[in-house]
KELO-820548 format. One record per atom (N, C-alpha, C): residue in one letter; atom name; x negated, y, z negated. Coordinates in nm, 3 decimals, padded with zeros to 5 digits. Layout:
! residues N
[a; CA; [X; Y; Z]]
...
END
This chain:
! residues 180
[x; N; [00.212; 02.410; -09.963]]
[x; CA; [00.334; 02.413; -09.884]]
[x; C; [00.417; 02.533; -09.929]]
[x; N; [00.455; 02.594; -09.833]]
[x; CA; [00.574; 02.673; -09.832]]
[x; C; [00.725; 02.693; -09.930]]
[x; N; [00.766; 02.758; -10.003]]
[x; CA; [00.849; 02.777; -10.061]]
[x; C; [00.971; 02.745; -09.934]]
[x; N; [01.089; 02.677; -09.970]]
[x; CA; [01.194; 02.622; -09.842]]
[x; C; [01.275; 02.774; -09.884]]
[x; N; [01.306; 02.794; -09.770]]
[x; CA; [01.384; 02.896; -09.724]]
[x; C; [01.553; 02.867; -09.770]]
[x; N; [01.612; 02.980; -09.790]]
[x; CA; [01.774; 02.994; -09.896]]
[x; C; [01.840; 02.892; -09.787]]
[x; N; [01.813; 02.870; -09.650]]
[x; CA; [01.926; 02.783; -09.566]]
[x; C; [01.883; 02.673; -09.612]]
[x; N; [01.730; 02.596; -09.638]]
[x; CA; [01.734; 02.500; -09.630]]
[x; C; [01.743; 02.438; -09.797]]
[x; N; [01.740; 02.531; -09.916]]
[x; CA; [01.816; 02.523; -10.088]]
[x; C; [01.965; 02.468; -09.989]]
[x; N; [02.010; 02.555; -09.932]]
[x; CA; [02.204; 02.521; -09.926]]
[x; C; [02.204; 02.383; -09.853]]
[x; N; [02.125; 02.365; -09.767]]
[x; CA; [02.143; 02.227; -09.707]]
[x; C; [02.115; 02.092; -09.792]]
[x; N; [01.984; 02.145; -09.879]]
[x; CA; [01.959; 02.020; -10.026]]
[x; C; [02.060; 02.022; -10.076]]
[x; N; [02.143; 02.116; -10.157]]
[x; CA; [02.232; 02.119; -10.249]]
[x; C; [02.353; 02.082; -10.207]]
[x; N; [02.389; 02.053; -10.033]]
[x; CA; [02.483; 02.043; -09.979]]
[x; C; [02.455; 01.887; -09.998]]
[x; N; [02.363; 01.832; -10.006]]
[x; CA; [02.344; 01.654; -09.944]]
[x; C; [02.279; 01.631; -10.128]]
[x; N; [02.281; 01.701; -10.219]]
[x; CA; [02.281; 01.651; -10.397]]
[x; C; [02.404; 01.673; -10.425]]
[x; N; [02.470; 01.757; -10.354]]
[x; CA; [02.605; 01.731; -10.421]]
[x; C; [02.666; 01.625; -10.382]]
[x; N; [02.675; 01.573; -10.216]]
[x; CA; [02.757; 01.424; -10.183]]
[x; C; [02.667; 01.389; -10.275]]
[x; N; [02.527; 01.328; -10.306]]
[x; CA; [02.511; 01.211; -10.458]]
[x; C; [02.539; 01.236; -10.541]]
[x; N; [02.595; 01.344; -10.580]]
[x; CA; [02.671; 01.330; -10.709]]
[x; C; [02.806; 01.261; -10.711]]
[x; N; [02.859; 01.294; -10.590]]
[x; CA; [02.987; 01.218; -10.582]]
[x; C; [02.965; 01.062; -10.546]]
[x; N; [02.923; 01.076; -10.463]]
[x; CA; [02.867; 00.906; -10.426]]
[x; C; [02.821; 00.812; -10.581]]
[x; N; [02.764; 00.910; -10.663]]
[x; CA; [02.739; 00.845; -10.813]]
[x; C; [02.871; 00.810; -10.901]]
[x; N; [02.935; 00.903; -10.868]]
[x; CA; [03.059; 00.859; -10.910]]
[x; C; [03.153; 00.721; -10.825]]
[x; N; [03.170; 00.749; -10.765]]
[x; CA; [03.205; 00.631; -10.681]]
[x; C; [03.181; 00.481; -10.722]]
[x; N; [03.033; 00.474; -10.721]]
[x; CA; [02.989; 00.354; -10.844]]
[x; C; [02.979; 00.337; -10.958]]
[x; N; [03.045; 00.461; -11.048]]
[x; CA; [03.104; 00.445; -11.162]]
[x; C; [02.958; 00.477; -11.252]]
[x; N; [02.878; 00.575; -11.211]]
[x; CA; [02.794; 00.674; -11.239]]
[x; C; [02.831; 00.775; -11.264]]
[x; N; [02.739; 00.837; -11.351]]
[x; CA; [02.774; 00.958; -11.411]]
[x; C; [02.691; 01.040; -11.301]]
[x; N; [02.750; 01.165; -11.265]]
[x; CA; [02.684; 01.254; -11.157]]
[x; C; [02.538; 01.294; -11.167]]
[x; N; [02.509; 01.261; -11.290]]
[x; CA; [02.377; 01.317; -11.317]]
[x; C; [02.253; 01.240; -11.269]]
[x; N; [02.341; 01.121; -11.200]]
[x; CA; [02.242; 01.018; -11.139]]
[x; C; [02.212; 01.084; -10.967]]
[x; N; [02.341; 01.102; -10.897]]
[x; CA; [02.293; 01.203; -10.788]]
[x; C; [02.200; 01.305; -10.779]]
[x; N; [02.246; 01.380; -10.875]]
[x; CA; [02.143; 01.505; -10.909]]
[x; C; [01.996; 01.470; -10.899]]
[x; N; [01.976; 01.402; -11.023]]
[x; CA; [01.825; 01.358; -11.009]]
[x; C; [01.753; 01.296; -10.910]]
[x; N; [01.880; 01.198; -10.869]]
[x; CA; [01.802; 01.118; -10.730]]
[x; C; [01.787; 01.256; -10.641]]
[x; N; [01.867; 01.290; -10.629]]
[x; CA; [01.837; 01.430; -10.516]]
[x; C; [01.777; 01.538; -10.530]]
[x; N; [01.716; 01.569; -10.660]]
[x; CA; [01.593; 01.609; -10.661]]
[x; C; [01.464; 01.556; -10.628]]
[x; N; [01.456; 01.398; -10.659]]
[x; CA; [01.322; 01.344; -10.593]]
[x; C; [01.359; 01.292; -10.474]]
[x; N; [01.448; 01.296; -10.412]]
[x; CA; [01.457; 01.270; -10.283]]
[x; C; [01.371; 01.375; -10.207]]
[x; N; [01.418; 01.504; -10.182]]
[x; CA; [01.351; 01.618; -10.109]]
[x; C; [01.196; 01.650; -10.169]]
[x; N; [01.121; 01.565; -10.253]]
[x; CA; [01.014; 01.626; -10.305]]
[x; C; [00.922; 01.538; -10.229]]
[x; N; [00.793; 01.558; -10.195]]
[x; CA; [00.684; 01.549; -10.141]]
[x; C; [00.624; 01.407; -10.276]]
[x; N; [00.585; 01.513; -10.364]]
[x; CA; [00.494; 01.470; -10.492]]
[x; C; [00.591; 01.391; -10.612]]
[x; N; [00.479; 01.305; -10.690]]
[x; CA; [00.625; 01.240; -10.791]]
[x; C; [00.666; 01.374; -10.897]]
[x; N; [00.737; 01.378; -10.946]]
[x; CA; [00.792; 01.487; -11.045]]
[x; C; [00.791; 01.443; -11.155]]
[x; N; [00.750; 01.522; -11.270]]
[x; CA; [00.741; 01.514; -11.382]]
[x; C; [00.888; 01.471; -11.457]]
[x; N; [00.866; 01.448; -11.557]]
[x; CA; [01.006; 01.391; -11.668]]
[x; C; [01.062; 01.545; -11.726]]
[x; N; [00.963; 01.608; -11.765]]
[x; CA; [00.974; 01.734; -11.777]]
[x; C; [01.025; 01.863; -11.721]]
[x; N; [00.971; 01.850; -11.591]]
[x; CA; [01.021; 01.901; -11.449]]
[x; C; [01.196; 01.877; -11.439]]
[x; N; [01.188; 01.784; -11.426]]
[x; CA; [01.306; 01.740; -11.378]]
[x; C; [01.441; 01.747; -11.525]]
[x; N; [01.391; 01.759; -11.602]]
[x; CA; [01.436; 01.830; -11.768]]
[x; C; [01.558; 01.974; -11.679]]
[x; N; [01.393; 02.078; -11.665]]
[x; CA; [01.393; 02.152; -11.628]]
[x; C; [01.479; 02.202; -11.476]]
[x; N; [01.446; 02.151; -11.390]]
[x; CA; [01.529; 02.177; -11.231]]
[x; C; [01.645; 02.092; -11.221]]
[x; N; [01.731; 02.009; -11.391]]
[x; CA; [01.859; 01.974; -11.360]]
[x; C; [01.885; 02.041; -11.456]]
[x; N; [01.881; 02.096; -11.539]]
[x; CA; [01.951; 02.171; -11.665]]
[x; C; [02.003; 02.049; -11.799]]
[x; N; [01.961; 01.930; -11.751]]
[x; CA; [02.013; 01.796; -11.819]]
[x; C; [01.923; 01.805; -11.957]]
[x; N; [01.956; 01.747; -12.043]]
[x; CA; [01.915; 01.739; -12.165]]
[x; C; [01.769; 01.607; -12.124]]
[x; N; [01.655; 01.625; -12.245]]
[x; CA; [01.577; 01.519; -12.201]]
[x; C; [01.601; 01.386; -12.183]]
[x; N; [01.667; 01.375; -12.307]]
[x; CA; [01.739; 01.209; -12.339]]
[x; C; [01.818; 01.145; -12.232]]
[x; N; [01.896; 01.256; -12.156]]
[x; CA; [01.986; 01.249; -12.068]]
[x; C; [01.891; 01.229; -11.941]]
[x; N; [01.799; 01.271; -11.908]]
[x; CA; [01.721; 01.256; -11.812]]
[x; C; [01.652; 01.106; -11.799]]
[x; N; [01.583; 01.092; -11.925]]
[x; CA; [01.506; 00.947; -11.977]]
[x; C; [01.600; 00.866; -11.960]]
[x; N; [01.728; 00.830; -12.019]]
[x; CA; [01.816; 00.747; -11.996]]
[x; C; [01.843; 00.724; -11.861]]
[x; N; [01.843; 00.774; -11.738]]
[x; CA; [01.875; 00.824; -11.647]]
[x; C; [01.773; 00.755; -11.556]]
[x; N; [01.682; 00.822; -11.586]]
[x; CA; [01.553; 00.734; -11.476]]
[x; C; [01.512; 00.605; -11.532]]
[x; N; [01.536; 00.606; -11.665]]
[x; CA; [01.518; 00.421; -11.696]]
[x; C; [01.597; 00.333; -11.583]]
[x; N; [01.772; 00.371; -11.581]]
[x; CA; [01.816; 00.314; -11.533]]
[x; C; [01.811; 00.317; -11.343]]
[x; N; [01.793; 00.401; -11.331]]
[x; CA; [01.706; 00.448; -11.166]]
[x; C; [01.626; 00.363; -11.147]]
[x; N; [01.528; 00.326; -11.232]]
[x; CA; [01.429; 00.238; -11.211]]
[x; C; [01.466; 00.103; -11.185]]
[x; N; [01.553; 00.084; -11.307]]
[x; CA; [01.643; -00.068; -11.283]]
[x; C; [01.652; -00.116; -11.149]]
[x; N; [01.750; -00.023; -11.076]]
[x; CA; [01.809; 00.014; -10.984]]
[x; C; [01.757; 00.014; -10.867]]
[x; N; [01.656; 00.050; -10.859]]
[x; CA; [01.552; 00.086; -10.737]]
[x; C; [01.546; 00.181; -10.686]]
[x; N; [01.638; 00.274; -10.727]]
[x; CA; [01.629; 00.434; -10.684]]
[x; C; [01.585; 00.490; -10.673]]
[x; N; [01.434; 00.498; -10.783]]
[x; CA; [01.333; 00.512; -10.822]]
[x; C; [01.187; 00.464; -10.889]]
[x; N; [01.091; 00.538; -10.890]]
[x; CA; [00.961; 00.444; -10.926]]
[x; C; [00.914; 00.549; -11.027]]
[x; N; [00.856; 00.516; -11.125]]
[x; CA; [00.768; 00.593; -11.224]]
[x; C; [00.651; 00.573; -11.208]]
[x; N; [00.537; 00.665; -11.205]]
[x; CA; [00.454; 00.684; -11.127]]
[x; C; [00.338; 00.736; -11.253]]
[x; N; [00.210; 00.659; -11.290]]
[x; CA; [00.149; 00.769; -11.384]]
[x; C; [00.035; 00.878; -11.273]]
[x; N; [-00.051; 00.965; -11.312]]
[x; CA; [-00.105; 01.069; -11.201]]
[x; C; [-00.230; 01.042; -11.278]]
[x; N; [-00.404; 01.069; -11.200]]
[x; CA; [-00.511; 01.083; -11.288]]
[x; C; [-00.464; 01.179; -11.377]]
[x; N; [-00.545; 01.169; -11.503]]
[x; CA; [-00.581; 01.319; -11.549]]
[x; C; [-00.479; 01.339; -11.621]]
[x; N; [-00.345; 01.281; -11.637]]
[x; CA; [-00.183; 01.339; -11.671]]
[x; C; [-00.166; 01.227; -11.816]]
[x; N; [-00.234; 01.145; -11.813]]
[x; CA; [-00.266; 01.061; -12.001]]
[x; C; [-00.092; 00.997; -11.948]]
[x; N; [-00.011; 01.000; -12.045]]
[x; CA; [00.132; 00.871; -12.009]]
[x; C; [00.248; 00.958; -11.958]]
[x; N; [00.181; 01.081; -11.934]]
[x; CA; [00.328; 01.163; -11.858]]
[x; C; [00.386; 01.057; -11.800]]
[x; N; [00.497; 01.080; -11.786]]
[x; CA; [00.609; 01.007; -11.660]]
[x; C; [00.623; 01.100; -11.580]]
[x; N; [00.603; 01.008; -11.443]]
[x; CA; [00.613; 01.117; -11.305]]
[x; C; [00.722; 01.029; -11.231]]
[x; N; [00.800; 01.060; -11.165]]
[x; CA; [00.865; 00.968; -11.086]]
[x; C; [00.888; 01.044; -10.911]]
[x; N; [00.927; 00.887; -10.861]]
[x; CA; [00.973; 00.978; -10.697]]
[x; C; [01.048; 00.876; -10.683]]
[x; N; [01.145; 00.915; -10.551]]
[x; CA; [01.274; 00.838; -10.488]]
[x; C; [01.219; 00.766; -10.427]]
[x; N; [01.295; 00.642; -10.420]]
[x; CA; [01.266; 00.549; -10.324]]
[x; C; [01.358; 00.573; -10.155]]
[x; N; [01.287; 00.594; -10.098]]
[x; CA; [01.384; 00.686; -09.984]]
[x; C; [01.415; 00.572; -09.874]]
[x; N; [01.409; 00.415; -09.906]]
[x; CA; [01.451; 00.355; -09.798]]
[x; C; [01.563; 00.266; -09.897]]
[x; N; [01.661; 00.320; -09.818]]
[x; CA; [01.808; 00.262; -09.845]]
[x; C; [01.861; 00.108; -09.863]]
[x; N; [01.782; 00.059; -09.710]]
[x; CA; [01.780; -00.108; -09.737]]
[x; C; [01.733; -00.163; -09.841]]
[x; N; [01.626; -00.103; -09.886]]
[x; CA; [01.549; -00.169; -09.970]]
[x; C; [01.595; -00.178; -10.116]]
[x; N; [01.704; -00.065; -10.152]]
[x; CA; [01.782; -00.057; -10.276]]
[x; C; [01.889; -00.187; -10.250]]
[x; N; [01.931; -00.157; -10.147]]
[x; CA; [02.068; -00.219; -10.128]]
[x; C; [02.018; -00.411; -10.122]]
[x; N; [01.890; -00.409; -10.073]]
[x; CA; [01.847; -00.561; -10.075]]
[x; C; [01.819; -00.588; -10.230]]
[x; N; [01.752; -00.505; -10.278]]
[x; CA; [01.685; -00.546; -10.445]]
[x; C; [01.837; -00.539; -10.552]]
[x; N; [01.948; -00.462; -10.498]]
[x; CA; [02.070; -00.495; -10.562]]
[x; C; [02.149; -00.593; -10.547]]
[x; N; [02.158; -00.621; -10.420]]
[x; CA; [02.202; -00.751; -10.394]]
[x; C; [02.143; -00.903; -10.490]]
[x; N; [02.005; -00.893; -10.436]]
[x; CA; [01.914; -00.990; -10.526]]
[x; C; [01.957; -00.995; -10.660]]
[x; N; [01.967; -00.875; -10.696]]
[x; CA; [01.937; -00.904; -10.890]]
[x; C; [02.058; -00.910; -10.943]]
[x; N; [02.191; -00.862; -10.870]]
[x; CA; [02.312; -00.841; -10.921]]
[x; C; [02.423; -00.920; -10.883]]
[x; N; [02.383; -00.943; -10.701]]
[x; CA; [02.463; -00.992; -10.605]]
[x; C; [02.455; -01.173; -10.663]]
[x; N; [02.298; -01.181; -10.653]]
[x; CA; [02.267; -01.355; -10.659]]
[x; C; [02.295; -01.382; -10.831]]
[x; N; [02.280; -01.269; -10.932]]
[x; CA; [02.323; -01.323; -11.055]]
[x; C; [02.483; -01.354; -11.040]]
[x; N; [02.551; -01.264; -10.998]]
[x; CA; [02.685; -01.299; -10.998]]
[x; C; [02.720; -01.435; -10.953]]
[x; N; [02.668; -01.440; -10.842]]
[x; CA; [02.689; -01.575; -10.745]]
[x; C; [02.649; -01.677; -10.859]]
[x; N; [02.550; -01.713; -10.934]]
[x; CA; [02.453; -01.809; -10.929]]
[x; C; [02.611; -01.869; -11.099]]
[x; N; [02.640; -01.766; -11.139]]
[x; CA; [02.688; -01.799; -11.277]]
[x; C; [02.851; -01.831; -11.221]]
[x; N; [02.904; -01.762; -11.136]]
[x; CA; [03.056; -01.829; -11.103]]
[x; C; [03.049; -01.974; -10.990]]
[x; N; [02.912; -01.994; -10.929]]
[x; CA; [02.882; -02.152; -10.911]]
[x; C; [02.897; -02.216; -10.993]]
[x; N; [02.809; -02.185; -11.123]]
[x; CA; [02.834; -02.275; -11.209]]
[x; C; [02.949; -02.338; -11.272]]
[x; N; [03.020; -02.238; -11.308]]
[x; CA; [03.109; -02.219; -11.363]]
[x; C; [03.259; -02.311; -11.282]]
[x; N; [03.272; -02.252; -11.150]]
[x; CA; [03.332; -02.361; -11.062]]
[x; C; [03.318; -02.471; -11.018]]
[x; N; [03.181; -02.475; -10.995]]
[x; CA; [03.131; -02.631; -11.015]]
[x; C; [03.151; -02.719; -11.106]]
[x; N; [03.184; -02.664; -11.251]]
[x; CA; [03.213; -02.756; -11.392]]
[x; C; [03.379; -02.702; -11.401]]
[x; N; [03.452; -02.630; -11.361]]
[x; CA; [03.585; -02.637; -11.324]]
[x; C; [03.648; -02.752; -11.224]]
[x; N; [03.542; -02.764; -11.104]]
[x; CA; [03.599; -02.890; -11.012]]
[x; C; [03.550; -02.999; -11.085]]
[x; N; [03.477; -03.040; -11.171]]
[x; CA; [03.466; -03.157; -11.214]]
[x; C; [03.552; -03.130; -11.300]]
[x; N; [03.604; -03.056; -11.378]]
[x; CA; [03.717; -03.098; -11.506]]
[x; C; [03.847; -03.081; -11.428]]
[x; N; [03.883; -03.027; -11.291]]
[x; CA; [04.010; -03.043; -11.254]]
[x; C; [04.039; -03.182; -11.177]]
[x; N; [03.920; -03.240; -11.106]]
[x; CA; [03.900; -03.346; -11.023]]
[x; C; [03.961; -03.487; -11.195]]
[x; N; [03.945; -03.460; -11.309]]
[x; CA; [03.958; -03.550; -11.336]]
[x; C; [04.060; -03.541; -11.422]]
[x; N; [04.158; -03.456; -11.439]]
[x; CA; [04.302; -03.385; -11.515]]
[x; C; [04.382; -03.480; -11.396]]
[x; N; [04.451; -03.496; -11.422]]
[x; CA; [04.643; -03.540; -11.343]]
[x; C; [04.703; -03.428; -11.372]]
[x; N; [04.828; -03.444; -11.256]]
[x; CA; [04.947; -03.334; -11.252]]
[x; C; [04.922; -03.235; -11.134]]
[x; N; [05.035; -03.184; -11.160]]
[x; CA; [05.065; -03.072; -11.025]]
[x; C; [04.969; -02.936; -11.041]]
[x; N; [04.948; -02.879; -11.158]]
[x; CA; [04.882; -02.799; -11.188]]
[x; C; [04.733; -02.772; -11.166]]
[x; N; [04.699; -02.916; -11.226]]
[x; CA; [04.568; -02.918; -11.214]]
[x; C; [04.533; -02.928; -11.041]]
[x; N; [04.612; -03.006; -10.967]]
[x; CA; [04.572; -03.005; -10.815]]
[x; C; [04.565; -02.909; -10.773]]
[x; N; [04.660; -02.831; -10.800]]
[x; CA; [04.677; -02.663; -10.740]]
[x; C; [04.577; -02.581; -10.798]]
[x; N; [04.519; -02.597; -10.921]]
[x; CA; [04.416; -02.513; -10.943]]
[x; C; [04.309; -02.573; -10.877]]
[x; N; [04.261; -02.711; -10.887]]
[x; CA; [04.167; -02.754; -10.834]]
[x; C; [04.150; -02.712; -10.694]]
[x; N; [04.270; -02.711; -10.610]]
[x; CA; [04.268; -02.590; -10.442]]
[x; C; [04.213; -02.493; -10.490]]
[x; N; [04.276; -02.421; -10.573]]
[x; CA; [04.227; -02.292; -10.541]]
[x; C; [04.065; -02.264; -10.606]]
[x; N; [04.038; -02.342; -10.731]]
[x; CA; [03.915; -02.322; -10.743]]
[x; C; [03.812; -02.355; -10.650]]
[x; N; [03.857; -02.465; -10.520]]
[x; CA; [03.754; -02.480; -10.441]]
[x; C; [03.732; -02.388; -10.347]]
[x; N; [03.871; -02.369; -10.308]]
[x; CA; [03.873; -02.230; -10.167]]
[x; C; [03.783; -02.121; -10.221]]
[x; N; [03.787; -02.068; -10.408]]
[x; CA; [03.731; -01.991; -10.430]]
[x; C; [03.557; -01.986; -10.460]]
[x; N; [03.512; -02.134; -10.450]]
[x; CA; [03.367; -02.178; -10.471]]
[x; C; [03.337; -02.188; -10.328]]
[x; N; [03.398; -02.196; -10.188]]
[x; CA; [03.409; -02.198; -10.064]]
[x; C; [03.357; -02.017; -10.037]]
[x; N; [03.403; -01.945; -10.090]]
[x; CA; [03.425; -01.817; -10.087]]
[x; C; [03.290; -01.752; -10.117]]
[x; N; [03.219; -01.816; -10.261]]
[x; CA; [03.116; -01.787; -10.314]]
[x; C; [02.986; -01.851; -10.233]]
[x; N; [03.011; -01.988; -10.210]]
[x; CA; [02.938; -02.036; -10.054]]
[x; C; [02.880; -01.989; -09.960]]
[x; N; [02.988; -01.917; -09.903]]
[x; CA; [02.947; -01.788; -09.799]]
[x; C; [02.912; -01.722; -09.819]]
[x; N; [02.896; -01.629; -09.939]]
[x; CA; [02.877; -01.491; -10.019]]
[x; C; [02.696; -01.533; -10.008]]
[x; N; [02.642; -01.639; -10.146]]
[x; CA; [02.542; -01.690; -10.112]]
[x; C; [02.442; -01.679; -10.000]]
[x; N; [02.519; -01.779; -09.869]]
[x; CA; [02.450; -01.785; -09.758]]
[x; C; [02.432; -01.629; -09.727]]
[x; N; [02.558; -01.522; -09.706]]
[x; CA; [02.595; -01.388; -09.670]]
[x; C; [02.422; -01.275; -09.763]]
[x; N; [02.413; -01.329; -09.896]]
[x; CA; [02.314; -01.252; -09.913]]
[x; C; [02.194; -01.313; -09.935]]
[x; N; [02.153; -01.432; -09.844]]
[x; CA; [02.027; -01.477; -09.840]]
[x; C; [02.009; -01.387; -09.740]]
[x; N; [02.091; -01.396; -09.663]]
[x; CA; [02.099; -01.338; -09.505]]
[x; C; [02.037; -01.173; -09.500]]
[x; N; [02.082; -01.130; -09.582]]
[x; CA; [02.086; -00.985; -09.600]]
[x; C; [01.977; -00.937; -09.690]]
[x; N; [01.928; -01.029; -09.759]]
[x; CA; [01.788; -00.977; -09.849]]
[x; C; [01.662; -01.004; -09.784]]
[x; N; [01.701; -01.121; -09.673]]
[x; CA; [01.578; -01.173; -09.662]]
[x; C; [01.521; -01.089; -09.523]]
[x; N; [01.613; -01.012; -09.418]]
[x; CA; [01.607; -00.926; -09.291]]
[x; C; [01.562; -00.812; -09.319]]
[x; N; [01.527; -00.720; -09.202]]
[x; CA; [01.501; -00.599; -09.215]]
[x; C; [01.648; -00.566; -09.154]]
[x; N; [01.618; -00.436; -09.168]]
[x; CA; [01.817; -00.342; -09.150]]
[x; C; [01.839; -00.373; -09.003]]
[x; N; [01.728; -00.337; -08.899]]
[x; CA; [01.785; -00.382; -08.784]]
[x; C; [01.805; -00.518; -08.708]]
[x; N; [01.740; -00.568; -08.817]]
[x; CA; [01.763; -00.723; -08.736]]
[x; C; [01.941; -00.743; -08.804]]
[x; N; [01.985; -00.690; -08.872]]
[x; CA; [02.082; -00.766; -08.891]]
[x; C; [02.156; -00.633; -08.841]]
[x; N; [02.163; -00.500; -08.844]]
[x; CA; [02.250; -00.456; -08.750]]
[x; C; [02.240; -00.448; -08.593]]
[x; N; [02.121; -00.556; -08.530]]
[x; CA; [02.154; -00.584; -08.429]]
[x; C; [02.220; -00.738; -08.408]]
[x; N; [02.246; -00.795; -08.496]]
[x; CA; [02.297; -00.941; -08.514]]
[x; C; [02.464; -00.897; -08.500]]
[x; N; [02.504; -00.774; -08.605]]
[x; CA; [02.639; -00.747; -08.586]]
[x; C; [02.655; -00.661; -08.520]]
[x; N; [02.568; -00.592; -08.385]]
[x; CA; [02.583; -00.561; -08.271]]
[x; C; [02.641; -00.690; -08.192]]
[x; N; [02.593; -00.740; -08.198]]
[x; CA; [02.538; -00.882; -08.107]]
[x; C; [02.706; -00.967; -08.171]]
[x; N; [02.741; -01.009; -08.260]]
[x; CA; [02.908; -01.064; -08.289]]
[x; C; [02.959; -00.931; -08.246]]
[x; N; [02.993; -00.833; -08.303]]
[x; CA; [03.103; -00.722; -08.215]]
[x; C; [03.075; -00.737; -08.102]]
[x; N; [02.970; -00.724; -08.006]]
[x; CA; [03.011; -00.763; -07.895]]
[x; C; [03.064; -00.907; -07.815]]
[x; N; [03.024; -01.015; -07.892]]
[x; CA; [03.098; -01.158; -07.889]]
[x; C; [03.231; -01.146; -07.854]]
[x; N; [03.267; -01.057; -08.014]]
[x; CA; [03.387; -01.079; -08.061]]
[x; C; [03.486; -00.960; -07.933]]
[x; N; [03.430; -00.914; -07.887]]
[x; CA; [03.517; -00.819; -07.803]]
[x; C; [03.536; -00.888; -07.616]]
[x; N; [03.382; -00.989; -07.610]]
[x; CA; [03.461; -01.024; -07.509]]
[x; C; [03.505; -01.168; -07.549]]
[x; N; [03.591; -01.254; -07.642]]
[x; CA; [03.725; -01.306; -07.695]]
[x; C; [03.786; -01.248; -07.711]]
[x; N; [03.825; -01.139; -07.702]]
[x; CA; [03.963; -01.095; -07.705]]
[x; C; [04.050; -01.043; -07.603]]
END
């Protein structure tokens, strides 16, 4: 393949720089854009080395980096024939599929531990007296009510492909527009 031409370097570097910012945003260090956006535009998985090299990042800084990529789903580490335990990695270039495997591992841990947690709050407020405890006991339920939905909200969302559910909230926006 062809060496990419200087317009289409400015157009990569134009769409690695939004991930660098977008990395920030989630309270990432930019160096997570960078890298993702180097194996985003690549064909082949890229070396640990490589990628040393075409971010200017220190190794450690790199390794640390795609460990947690991996976590993440951002990325896959990849070994090659012939290459003995190099680390090769490439992007995972479908978006849903991060955003479903984050939900799952982060979304449903969250959920699964403030159930608990409210669930053994309504049994110790259900059996306290006083004004206090009633009023917390409201609000701890409205707020296990809350987590309820969240639940159902990301069974919903892990278990679909992207367009079935952005044609579902095609399908309510348009509900919802002719009620009004």
């Amino acid at each position: 393949m062809s060496e990419p031409s200087a317009t289409v370097e400015e157009a990569r570097e134009e769409v690695i720089s939004a991930l660098e910012r977008a990395a920030e945003i989630y309270g990432l260090n930019r160096s997570y854009g960078r890298l993702y956006g180097i194996l985003y535009f690549e064909d082949e998985p890229v070396s640990l080395d490589e990628l040393v090299e075409r971010s200017g990042y220190a190794k450690s800084t790199v390794s640390t980096v795609m460990r947690k990529m991996e976590r993440l789903h951002f990325a896959h580490r990849r070994s090659l024939p012939g290459e003995g335990k190099k680390a090769f990695f490439e992007a995972e270039r479908d978006f849903w599929y991060i955003v479903q495997r984050l939900m799952e591992q982060e979304g449903m841990r969250e959920i699964e531990i403030m159930q608990r947690a409210l669930s053994s709050a309504i049994e110790d407020l259900e059996a306290a007296d006083g004004q206090v405890a009633d009023r917390d006991l409201e609000r701890v339920r409205s707020l296990k009510a809350t987590y309820d939905r969240w639940e159902t909200l990301v069974s919903l969302l892990t278990s679909r492909r992207l367009e079935k559910v952005t044609d579902l909230v095609n399908r309510l926006r348009t509900s919802g527009d002719e009620s009004a």
